[in-house]
C-alpha positions, 0 to 999 in steps of 0.5 A, a space after each residue: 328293691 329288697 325291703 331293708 332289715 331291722 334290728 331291734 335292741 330290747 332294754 329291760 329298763 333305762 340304763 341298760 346299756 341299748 344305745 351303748 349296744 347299738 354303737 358297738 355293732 355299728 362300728 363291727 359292721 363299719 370294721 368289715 366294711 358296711 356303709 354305716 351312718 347315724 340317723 339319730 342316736 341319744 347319748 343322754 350326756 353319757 360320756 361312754 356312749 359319747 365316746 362311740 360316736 367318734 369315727 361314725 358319720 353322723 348325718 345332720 338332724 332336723 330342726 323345728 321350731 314349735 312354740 318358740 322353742 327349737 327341736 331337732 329330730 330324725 331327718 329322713 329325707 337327708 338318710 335317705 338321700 344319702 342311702 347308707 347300707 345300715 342306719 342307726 335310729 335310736 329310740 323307736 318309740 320316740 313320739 316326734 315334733 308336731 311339725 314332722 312328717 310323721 307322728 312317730 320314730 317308728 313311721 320314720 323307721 318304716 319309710 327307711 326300710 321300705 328304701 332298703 335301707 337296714 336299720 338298727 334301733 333300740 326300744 325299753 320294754 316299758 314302751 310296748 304298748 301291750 305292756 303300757 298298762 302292766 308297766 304303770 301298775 308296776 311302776 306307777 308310771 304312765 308311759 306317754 310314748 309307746 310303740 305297737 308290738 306288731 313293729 317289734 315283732 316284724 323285727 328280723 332280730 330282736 336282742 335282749 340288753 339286759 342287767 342284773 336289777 343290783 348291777 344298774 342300780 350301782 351303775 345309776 348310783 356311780 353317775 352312768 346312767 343320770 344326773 347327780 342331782 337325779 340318782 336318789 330320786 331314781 333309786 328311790 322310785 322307778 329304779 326299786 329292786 322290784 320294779 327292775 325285776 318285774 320289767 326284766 321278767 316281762 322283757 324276757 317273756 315278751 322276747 321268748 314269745 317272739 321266738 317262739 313265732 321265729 321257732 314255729 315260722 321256722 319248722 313251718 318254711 322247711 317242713 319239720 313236724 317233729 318236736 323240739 323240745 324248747 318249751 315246756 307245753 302240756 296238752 290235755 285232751 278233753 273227751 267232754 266226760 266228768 273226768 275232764 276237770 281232774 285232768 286238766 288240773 292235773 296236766 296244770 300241775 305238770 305244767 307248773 314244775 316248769 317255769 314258762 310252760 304252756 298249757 293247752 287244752 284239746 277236744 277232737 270232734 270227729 265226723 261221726 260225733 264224738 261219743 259221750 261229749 256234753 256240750 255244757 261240760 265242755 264249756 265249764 272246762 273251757 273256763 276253768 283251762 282259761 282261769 288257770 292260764 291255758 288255751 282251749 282248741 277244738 279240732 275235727 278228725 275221724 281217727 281222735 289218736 291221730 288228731 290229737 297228735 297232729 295238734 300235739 306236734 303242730 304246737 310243738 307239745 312236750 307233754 300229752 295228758 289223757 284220761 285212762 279208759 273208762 271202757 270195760 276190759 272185755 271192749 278194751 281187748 277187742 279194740 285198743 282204746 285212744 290211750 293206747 293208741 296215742 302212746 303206741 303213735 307218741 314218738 317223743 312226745 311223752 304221755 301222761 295216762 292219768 286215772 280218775 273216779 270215772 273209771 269206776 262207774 260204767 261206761 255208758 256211750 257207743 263202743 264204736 262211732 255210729 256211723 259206717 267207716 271203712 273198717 265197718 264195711 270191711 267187716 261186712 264183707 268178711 262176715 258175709 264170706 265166711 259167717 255165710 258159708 259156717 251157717 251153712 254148714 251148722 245147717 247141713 248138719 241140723 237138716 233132719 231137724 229144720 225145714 226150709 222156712 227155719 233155715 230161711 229165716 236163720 240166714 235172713 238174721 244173718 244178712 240183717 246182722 251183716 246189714 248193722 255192722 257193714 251197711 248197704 253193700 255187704 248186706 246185699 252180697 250177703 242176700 245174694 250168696 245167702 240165696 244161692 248157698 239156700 238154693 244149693 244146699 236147703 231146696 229140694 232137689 239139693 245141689 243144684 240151683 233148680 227149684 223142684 216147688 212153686 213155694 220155695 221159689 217164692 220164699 226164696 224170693 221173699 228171703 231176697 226182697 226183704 233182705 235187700 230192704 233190710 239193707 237199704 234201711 240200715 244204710 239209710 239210717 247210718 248215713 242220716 246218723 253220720 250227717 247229724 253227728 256231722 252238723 253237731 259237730 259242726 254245730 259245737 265248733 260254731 259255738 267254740 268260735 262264736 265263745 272265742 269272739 265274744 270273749 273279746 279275742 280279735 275276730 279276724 286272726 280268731 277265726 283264721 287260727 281256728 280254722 287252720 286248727 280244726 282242718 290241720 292246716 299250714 297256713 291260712 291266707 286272707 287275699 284281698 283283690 287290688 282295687 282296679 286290678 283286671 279279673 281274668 285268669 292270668 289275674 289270678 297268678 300274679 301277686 301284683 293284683 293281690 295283697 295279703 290282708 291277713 294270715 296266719 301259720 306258715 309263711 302266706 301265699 301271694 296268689 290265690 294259685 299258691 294254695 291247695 284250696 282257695 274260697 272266693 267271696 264276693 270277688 274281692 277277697 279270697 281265703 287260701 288254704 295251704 297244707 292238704 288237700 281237702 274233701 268237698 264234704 268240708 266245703 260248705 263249713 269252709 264257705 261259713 268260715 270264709 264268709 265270716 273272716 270276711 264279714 269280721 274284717 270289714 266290721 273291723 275296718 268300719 270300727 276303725 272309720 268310726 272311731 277315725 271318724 269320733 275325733 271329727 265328729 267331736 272336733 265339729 261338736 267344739 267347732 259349732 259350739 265355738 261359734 255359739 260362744 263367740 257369736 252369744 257369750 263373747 259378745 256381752 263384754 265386746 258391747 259393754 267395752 265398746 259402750 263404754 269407749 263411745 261414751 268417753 268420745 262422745 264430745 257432748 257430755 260433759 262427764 264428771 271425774 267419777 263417771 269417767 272413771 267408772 266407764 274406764 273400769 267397765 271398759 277395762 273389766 270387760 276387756 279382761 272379762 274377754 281376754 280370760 274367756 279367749 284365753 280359755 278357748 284358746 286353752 280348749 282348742 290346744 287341749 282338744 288338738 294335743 299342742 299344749 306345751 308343758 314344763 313340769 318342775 317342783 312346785 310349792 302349793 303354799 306360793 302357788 295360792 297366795 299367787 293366784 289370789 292376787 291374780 283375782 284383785 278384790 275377789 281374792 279378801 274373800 277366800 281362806 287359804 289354809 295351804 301347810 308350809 311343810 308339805 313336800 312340793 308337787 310335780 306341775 307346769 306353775 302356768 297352768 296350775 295357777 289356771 286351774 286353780 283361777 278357774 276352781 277359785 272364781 267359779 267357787 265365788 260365783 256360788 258361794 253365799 255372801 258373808 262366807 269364804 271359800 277355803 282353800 285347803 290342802 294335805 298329803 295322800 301317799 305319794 300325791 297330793 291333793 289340794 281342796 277348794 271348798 265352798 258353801 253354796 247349793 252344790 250340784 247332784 251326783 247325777 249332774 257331776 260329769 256335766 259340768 265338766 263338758 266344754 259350754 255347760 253351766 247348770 242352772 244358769 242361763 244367762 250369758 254374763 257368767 262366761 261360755 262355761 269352759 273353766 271346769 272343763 278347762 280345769 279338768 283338761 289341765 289337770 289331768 294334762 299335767 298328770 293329775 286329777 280334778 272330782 266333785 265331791 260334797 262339802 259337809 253342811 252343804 255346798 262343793 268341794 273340788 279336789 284337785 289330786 297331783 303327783 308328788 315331786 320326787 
């Protein structure tokens, strides 16, 4: 069955018109004919979306009762019972009902689609959890219910809702988005004209990041490696010369006229070394590329001109900005230099030559690769067939003047110059026809091959022997050359990858990206085997025995047989290459490569089991220490309750009205002992599982207090409240800020020296409010202050009559459950003083 598609409607803010969006191209699709159903879809009471609903089916949601209260949520065994061509779910990053089957909406969602089932949803920008952070600095919101983006991406389309930041502000202020009662509260916080504009930048950036993927994943499928000029993005190539800073300030420059443009930052290292790079100067670029916002990529290519464009085009470069040339004009007619070059080859891609001070000091490195190309030992060859032959004849012309031993020794120099500029083979054609030429023409008797003298023969015979050993060390030395200028190579993109993963990018799709980039590649794959499928050839063409891990490029290949090249490890994961084919020399670099995708993808994998596993571990931690509580601190009042209970059944004692009503307030003391500490386990075990059901509403802290000294009976004459009437209400579930507040109260009085109160203070503080328990008793030490906030902890108290040592911990848990915070801090002239910080109501 064909997976379904998903639709996703991406809204800049609340309000925008998402949900509204979504009806109306379900009711086109229903008009053509498409069987269109409602799995879930939030009007928020709006009467315009309200109204699109008539003439949909809607199918019945789900109820689920959770802590005495009922829910109703996306009921996906009925949507796919009734398997619609095209369902609605709004609200993909909706957080679902303990009780569901599955945690989020948009696990519901997936299960839809991998039914077949189309689906069309809707998600606020805020709600991407790459953005969750972004959007709390610019809001100052934490948004609880978040999506991954990797859901969104997927996406086969992905629509931008969007509205002008004044036009949903009059919107909200004319009663379509919220509540009367909730407009100026809105308007005057999260609906700030800053605020929608942030968020409607970053939703246009996010979307125009997708479509790029869309853009490269098209051109990849049909093959177009021309550029589109859809985006501004400037490449800079980096040589590793001093130059390399002012280029790459310059190519920022370009890229800062265009909003949105990209820059990137290129380094070509060939096989035979890249002449004049340095590795430290090449680092400090990297950094400075990054600290300006660009990217930095290596590649490895023989001919840098062509490199550097097949980079260029392969990210869809607008602009490429090089260095001029810092070699002499003399080097620069005999050879076209890279910039030439790259401008002769651009296409449509434009070129930027930028000059720099280096141009004018001399250039000191190699004027050719040192290694023996192809183009060397082609000018051996022509340099043996024709400079031989000129000798000879310059010779011929001074034989009255030179005798053989000269003309051996001119035409020897002649064979180690071929030697040092086409190696081996040319060196040795040039002994052979030198020798030849200075038999015809330079030994007696003259032209003929004949050698009349015993010493010529062997001089000839040396000229040959020391020229072919002449030819073979020049060989040798180049060849040794090339391979160390190839392990440096090597070497420098080893150390780029290793800087990649340390500086915190993800290893997997790191290393993958790098490898596709520096062997120009279309795509690379990461197949892992499927456990318990065969291992024989036919295994290796049929994708149900494989899975693809991760990939990255073009669209992935299913089988190891769908690449141009595939590297084996260890026979559960394979890496296939496809784009060209690839030398064996590569090899060796590309089993490194393999070997280290492979080794990243399982340390991530067991991260990931650690981290699964740390929940467990804690969960076990509170679990033993639970019974250590029950099993030790819950036992005290459990005794003093029950001695308290035998003594008044005891028949035998005659007690006096006083000391039966003594024991009846032991016992009843106990019992509430016990039922606060139960009452604070419980609590715990709530806040460690997640469950803790809140209501938040505007709370007065001046009624609050007065509240909760009640609650604590005689213990209560001896705190201080000195809570201002006439600060503005905080934001808080009245229930478990009154816990709080209990447990700060009570464990200030436990401490606090005889004779004195605790005080309770509080004042505003920008936009919160921060309500201030203070006592007088010994304090605790700076180093000791995370402590008291861990679940069974009580410092400097070993006995078990003062409870299991959960009210700070609880305390915290709460606080910051309902949005705030709770610190130590040091009360002046001696003692703690607990802060507890809320939002503001608003």
């Amino acid at each position: 069955m064909a997976r379904g598609q998903l639709r996703v409607y991406l809204g800049a803010a609340p309000g925008v018109g998402k949900t509204y969006a979504m009806l109306a191209e379900a009711h086109r699709r229903a008009a053509r004919g498409t069987d269109v159903v409602v799995g879930y879809v939030e009007t928020h009471g709006r009467p315009r979306t309200e109204e699109l609903l008539d003439g949909l089916e809607i199918v019945p949601r789900k109820r689920i009762t959770y802590r005495g209260a009922e829910f109703t949520e996306l009921d996906v065994e009925a949507v796919l019972r009734r398997a619609p061509q095209v369902a609605l779910v709004d609200e993909l990053a909706h957080t679902n009902v303990p009780g569901s089957p599955n945690a989020k909406r948009w696990q519901d969602v997936e299960r839809l689609l991998d039914a077949g089932i189309t689906v069309i949803s809707t998600v606020n920008v805020q709600h991407l959890e790459s953005l969750n952070d972004v959007v709390e600095q610019i809001t100052g919101i934490t948004q609880r219910e978040t999506v991954p983006d990797e859901v969104v991406r997927r996406a086969d389309q992905v629509e931008l809702v969007d509205m002008a930041p004044e036009a949903l502000r009059r919107r909200l202020a004319h009663g379509n988005v919220y509540a009367a009662d909730k407009i100026d509260a809105a308007l005057a916080n999260y609906f700030r004209v800053g605020n929608l504009t942030a968020l409607r930048e970053l939703a246009l950036l996010w979307l125009a990041d997708k479509v790029d993927e869309q853009l490269d994943r098209y051109r990849a499928d049909h093959g177009i490696s021309g550029t589109w000029e859809a985006r501004e993005r400037v490449v800079v190539a980096l040589s590793g010369g001093p130059e390399g800073e002012t280029l790459i300030r310059r190519a920022a420059r370009i890229a800062a006229r265009t909003k949105g443009a990209d820059l990137l930052a290129v380094h070509v290292t060939h096989g035979d070394g890249l002449a004049g790079s340095r590795p430290a100067q090449l680092a400090r670029q990297r950094d400075i590329v990054e600290g300006l916002g660009g990217t930095y990529h290596q590649v490895v290519g023989e001919d840098v001109p062509r490199a550097l464009l097949d980079f260029a085009r392969a990210v869809n470069a607008t602009q490429l900005v090089l260095g001029v040339s810092r070699r002499g004009r003399l080097a620069q007619l005999l050879r076209p230099g890279v910039g030439v070059t790259t401008t002769a080859l651009s296409g449509p891609i434009d070129v930027h030559m930028v000059t720099h001070e280096e141009v004018r000091r001399q250039w000191r490195g190699p004027s050719r690769p040192t290694a023996l190309s192809r183009r060397r030992r082609l000018g051996g060859f022509a340099l043996a067939l024709a400079g031989l032959p000129l000798l000879t004849w310059l010779l011929t012309g001074l034989r009255d003047g030179l005798t053989l031993p000269s003309d051996i020794l001119l035409f020897l120099t002649a064979v180690v110059g071929v030697a040092l500029l086409g190696g081996l083979y040319p060196a040795l054609c040039a002994a052979v026809f030198g020798f030849l030429l200075l038999n015809y023409y330079f030994t007696p008797p003259l032209h003929t091959l004949t050698v009349a003298e015993h010493e010529n023969l062997l001089a000839l015979a040396v000229f040959l022997l020391v020229a072919v050993a002449v030819s073979g060390v020049v060989d040798l030395a180049a060849r040794r050359s090339r391979e160390a200028a190839r392990r440096g190579a090597e070497a420098e993109l080893m150390f780029a990858l290793a800087g990649d993963v340390l500086r915190g990018e993800r290893a997997v799709p790191t290393i993958m990206r790098r490898l596709k980039e520096t062997f120009a590649l279309a795509s690379v794959t990461l197949l892992e085997r499927v456990p318990d499928s065969p291992r024989t050839p036919d295994s290796q063409r049929d994708p149900a025995d494989w899975r693809v891990t991760a990939f990255v490029g073009g669209p992935p290949c299913a089988t190891p047989d769908e690449g141009d090249a595939e590297l084996p490890v260890d026979g559960d994961f394979t890496l296939v290459l496809r784009g060209r084919p690839l030398q064996a020399a590569d090899r060796r670099l590309l089993e490194t490569f393999a070997r280290q995708v492979v080794a990243a993808l399982r340390r991530e994998r067991l991260r990931a089991e650690a981290e699964r596993a740390a929940p467990l571990e804690a969960s076990d931690r509170m679990r033993s220490a639970l019974l250590n509580a029950v099993s030790h601190d819950l036992r005290t009042p459990l005794a003093s309750a029950k001695a308290a209970v035998e003594s008044l059944r005891n028949t035998e004692i005659d007690w006096t009205p006083d000391e039966r009503t003594e024991l009846i307030a032991t016992a009843a003391e106990s019992l509430d002992r016990l039922d606060r500490l139960v009452a604070n386990l419980l609590d715990m075990s709530r806040l460690q599982a997640g469950t803790l059901h809140m209501a938040h509403r505007p709370l007065a802290l001046d009624e609050v207090v007065p509240t909760v000294l009640d609650g604590l009976g005689a213990d209560g004459s001896h705190v201080t409240s000195a809570v201002p009437a006439d600060l503005p209400p905080v934001s808080a579930d009245p229930a478990l800020l009154e816990r709080v507040l209990a447990n700060l109260i009570a464990n200030a009085l436990r401490y606090n020296p005889p004779g004195r109160n605790v005080l309770v203070t509080a004042g505003a503080h920008g936009d919160r409010i921060e309500l201030r328990v203070i006592d007088h008793g010994p304090g605790i030490r700076a180093a000791d202050r995370d402590r008291i906030f861990q679940p069974f902890q009580r410092l400097d108290d070993r006995g078990n009559h003062t409870g299991v040592g959960l009210g700070l911990a609880l305390a915290r848990g709460l606080t910051e459950a309902m949005g705030g915070t709770l610190t130590p801090d040091d009360t002046p002239g001696g003692g703690l003083t607990m802060v507890v910080s809320l939002p503001m109501y608003r």
